[in-house]
C-alpha positions as CSV (number, residue, x, y, z in Angstrom):
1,X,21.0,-0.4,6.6
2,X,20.6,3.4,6.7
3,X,17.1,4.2,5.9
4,X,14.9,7.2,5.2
5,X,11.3,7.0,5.5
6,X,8.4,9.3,4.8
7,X,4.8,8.5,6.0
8,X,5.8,6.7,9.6
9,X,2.8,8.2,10.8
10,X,0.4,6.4,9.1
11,X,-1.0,2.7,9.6
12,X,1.8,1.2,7.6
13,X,4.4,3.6,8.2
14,X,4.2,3.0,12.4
15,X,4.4,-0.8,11.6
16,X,7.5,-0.5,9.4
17,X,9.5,1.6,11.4
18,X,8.9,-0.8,14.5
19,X,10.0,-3.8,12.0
20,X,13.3,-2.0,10.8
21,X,14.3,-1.4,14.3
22,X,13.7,-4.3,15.8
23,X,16.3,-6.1,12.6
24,X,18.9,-3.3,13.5
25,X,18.3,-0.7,10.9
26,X,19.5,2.7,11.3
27,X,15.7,5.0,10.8
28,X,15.6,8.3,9.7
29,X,12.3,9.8,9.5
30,X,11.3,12.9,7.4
31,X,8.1,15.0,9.3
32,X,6.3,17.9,8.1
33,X,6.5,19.7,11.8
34,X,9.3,20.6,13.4
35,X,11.6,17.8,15.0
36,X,10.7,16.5,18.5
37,X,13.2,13.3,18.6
38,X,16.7,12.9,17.2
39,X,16.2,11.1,14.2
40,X,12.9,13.2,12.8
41,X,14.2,15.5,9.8
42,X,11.8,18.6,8.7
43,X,10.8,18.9,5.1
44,X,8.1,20.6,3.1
45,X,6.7,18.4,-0.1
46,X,4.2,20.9,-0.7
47,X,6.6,22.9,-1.7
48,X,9.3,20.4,-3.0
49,X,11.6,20.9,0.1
50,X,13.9,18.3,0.7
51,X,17.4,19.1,1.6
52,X,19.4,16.8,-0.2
53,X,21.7,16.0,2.8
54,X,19.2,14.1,4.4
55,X,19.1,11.6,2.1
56,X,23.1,11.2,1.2
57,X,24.6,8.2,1.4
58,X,21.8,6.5,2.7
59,X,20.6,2.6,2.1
60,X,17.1,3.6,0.5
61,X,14.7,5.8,1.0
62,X,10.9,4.3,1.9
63,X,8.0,6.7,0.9
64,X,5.2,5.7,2.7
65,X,3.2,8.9,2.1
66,X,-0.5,9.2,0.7
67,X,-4.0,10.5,2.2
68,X,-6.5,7.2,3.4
69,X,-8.1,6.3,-0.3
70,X,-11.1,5.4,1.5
71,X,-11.4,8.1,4.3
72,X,-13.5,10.8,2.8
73,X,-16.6,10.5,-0.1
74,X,-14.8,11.5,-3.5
75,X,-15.4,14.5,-4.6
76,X,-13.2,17.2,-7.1
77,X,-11.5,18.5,-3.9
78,X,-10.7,15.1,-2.0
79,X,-9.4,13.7,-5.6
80,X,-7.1,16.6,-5.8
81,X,-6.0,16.0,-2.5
82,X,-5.4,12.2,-3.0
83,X,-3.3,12.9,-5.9
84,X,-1.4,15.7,-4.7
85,X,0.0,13.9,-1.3
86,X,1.1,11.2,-3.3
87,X,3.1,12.2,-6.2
88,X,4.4,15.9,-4.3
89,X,6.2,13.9,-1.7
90,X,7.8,11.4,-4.9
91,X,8.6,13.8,-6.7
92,X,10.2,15.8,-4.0
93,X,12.2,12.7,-2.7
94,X,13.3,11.9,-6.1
95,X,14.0,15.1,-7.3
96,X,16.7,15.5,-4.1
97,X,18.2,12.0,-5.2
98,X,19.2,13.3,-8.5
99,X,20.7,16.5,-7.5
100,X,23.4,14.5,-5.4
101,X,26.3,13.7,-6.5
102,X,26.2,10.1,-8.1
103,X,28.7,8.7,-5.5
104,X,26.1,10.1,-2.6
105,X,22.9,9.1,-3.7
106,X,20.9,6.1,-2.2
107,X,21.1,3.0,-2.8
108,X,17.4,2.4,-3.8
109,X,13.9,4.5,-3.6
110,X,11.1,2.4,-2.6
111,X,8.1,3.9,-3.0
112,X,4.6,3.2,-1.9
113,X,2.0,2.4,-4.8
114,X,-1.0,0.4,-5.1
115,X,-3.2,-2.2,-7.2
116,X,-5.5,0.5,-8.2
117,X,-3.4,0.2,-11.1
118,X,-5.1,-2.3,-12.6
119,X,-8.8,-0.9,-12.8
120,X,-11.4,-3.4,-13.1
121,X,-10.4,-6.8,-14.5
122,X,-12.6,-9.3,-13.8
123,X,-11.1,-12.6,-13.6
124,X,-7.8,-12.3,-15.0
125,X,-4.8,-12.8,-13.7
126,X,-2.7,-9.6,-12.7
127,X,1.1,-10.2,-12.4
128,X,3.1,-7.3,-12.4
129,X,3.5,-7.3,-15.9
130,X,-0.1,-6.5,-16.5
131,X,-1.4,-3.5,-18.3
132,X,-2.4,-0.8,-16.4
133,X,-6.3,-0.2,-16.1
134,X,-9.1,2.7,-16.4
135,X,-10.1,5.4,-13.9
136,X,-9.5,7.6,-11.8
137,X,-7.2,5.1,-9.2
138,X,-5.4,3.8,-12.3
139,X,-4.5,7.1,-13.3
140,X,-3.8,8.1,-9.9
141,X,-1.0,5.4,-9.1
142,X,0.7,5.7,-12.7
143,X,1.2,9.4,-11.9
144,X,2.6,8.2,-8.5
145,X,4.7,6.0,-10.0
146,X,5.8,8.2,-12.5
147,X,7.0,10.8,-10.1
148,X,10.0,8.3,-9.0
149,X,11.1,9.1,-12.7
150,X,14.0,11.5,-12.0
151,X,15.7,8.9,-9.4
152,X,15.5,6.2,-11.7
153,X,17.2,8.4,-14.3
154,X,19.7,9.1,-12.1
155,X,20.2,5.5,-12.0
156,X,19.4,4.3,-8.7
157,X,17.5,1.6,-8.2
158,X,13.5,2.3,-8.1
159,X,10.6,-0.7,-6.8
160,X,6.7,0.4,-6.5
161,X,4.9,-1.5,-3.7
162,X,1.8,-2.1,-5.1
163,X,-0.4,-3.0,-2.2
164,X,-3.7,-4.8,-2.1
165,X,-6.1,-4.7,1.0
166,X,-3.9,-5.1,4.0
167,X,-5.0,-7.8,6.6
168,X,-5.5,-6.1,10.2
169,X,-7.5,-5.2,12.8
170,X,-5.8,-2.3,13.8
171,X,-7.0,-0.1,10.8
172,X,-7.9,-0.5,7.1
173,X,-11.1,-2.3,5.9
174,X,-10.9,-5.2,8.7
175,X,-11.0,-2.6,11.7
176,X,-14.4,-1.1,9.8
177,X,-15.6,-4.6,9.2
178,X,-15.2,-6.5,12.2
179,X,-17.9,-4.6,14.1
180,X,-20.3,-5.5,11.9
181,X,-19.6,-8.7,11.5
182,X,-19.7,-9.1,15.6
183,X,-22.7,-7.3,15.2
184,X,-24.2,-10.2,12.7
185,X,-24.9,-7.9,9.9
186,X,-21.9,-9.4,7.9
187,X,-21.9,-10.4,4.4
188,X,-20.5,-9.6,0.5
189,X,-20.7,-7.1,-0.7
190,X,-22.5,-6.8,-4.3
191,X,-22.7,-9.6,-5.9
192,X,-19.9,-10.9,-4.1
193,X,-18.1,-12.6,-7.5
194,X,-15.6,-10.0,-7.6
195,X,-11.5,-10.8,-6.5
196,X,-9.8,-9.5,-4.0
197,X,-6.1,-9.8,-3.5
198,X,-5.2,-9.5,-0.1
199,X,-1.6,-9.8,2.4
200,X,-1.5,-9.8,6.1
201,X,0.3,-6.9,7.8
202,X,3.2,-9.0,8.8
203,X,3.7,-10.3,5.3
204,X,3.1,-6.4,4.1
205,X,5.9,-5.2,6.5
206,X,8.1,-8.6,5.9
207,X,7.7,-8.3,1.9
208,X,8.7,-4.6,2.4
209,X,11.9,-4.8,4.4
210,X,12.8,-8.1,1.9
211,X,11.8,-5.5,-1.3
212,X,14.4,-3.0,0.6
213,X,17.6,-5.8,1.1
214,X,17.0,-7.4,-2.3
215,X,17.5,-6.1,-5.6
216,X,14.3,-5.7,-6.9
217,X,13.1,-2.9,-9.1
218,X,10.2,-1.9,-11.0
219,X,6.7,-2.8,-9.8
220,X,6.0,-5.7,-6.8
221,X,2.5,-6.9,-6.0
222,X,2.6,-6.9,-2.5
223,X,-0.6,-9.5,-2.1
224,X,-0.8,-13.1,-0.9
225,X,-0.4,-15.8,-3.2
226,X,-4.2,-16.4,-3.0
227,X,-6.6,-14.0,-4.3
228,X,-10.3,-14.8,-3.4
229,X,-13.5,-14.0,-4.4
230,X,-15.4,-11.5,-2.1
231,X,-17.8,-13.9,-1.2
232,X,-15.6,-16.3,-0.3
233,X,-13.8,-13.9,1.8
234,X,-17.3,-12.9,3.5
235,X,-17.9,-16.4,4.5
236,X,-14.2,-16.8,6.2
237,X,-14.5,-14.0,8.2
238,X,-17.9,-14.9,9.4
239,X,-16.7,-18.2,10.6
240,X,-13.7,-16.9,12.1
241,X,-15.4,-14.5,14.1
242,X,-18.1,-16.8,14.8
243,X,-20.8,-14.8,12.8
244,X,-23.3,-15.4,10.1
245,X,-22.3,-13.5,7.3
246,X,-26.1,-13.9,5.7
247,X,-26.2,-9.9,5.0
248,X,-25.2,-9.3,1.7
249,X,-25.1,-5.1,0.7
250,X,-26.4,-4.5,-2.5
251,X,-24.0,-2.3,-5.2
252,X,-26.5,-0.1,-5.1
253,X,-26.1,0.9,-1.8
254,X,-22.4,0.7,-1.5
255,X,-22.3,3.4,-4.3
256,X,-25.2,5.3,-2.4
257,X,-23.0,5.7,0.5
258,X,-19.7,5.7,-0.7
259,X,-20.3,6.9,-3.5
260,X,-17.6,6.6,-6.7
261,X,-14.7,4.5,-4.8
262,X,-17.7,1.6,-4.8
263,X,-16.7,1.1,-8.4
264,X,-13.2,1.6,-8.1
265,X,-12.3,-0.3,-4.8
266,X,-15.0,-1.9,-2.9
267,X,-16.6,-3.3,-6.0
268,X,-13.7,-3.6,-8.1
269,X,-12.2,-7.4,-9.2
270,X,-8.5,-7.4,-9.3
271,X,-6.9,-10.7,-9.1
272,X,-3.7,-9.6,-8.5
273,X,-0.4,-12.0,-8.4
274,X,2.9,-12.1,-6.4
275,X,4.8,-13.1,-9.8
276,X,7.8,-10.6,-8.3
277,X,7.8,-11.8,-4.8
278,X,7.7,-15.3,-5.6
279,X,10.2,-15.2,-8.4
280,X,12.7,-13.6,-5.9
281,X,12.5,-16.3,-3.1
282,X,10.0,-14.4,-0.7
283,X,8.5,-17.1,1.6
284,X,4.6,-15.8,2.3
285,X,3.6,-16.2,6.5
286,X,0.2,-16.3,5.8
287,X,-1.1,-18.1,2.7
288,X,-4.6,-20.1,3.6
289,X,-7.3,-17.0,3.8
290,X,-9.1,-18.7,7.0
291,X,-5.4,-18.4,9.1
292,X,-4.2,-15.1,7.7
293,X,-7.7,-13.6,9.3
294,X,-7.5,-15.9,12.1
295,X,-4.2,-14.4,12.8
296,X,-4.8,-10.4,11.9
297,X,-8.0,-10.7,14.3
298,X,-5.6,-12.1,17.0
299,X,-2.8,-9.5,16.5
């Protein structure tokens, strides 16, 4: 396949493009600085520059694009910010689809998204079908996902990847956790009843590239089949690292430190469910929580 992809820069986006080589796909990559390699292509999504050319005739194009949710304290400026380098880079990607001519655009616009959607649920169940939630996350990822509006109207074929926490320890919440835990001050966090859904990074990248071959459209949990509570998932990784995990942090402090994400993300129960990926035939690596951290501590 031809493929375009925006964000390779990022944690996801340098694991992808090593997986779509590696299986023979042709990668294009769209920067924001000029090109330094053959296959780099300049645009400007702060501006909605995107020449249409790039993407003609392609396979599908992957957006991978978004500032780290968890990278800064929230505040008015760092919301904006969040928002904006998500659905500017969307829009501009689907905007360029539908000026094409119909017989030149791609074949599909997969687009990053996230189950933030879902706001705080407790413990029900979260298939894709699922309303979406409260605050500001939820809002955030329907406008995301609302920005793909003008290639789906052009009638290509448009899938969200709706992400939960990603299983590594080369970046996301594991790389922050595992020094503490190696330190022995692991342990839940709050009261430790809430869900969370969670997919190793090589079923994340292998559920992407199957989400780009397949026909699927619309929204596609991309989380294991077996969301656990956070207490659970505590004790796992303490015994997989060989730690007590005996130092529970209060909500309290979470939300001193973090501040308004401790609600929406750290704190947050969303038992989200694979109903998509399953459906289609996707076969999870990693579905026993003790092995999938076993494994993303060893890779």
């Amino acid at each position: 396949m031809k493929v375009v992809l925006a964000g390779a820069s990022g944690f996801l986006g340098r694991a992808i493009s090593a997986e779509l080589a590696e299986h023979g796909h042709e990668l294009t990559v769209l920067v924001r600085r000029p090109p330094t390699i053959a296959n780099e292509v300049q645009w400007r999504p702060g501006r909605g520059e995107l020449d249409p050319a790039t993407i003609s005739g392609v396979d599908c194009v992957l957006s991978l694009s978004g500032a780290g949710i968890a990278d800064k304290r929230w505040n008015t400026e760092y919301k904006r910010l969040l928002l904006d380098s998500r659905v500017s880079p969307t829009k501009t990607i689907a905007d360029a689809i539908a000026r094409l001519d119909p017989h030149l655009r791609p074949g599909a616009f997969v687009s990053a998204s996230a189950i933030g959607f879902y706001g705080e649920r407790g413990d029900q169940p979260l298939p894709e079908t699922a309303a979406a939630g409260d605050g500001f996350l939820a809002g955030l990822v329907q406008a995301w996902e609302a920005a793909t509006a003008p290639a789906a109207a052009a009638g290509v074929r448009v899938a969200f990847l709706r992400t939960g926490l990603v299983l590594s320890a080369r970046g996301g919440l594991m790389a922050k956790l595992i020094p503490l835990y190696k330190a022995g001050l692991g342990g839940k966090l709050g009261s430790g009843v809430q869900y969370q859904s969670w997919i190793t990074l090589a079923d994340e990248i292998a559920a992407i590239r199957f989400v780009l071959e397949s026909d699927l459209s619309g929204p596609v949990n991309l989380v294991g089949p077996s969301p656990v509570r956070n207490a659970e998932f505590s004790r796992c990784l303490g015994e997989v690292l060989h730690r007590p995990a005996i130092f529970p942090t209060p909500a309290f402090g979470i939300r001193l430190v973090i501040g308004e994400f401790a609600n929406e993300g750290v704190l947050a129960s969303q038992r989200v469910i694979p109903e998509a990926l399953s459906q289609h035939g996707y076969e999870f690596r990693h579905s026993d929580l003790k092995a999938a951290l076993q494994w993303a501590i060893d890779h």
